[in-house]
C-alpha positions, 0 to 999 in steps of 0.5 A, a space after each residue: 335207379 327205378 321209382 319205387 315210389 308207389 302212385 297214388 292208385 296203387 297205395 293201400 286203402 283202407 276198404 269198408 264193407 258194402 254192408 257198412 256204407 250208407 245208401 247212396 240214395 234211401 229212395 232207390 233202395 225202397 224202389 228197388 226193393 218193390 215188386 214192379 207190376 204192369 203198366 196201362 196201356 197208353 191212352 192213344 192205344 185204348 181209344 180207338 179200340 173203346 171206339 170200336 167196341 162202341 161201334 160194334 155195339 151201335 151196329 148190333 144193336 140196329 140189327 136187333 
C-alpha cells in the first residue's frame, strides 16, 4: 500500500496574519517608514573641486 502518511511539510499549520505578528526587527520598521534624502558627496569628490574654484578666484582676482 502507499503512505498515506502526510510529511511534515505537508501537515496543516495553524497561519497567523502578517498583521498579528510582531515586527522582527522595531528599528527597520522605523527606517523603512522614513523618507530617504540625498546623500553628500564624498569629500575625495568635493576637494578638488573647492580647489579649483579657489584657483580660479586667485587667478581672477591677479587680473583685476
Amino acid at each position: 500500500m502507499a503512505n498515506k502518511a502526510l510529511a511534515k511539510r505537508q501537515r496543516m499549520t495553524i497561519r497567523q496574519e502578517p498583521s498579528q505578528k510582531a515586527p522582527r526587527n522595531p528599528f527597520a520598521l522605523a527606517a523603512k517608514q522614513r523618507a530617504a534624502g540625498p546623500h553628500q558627496p564624498a569629500k575625495l569628490s568635493q576637494r578638488p573641486g573647492k580647489k579649483q574654484l579657489l584657483d580660479l578666484l586667485l587667478q581672477n582676482s591677479k587680473d583685476d
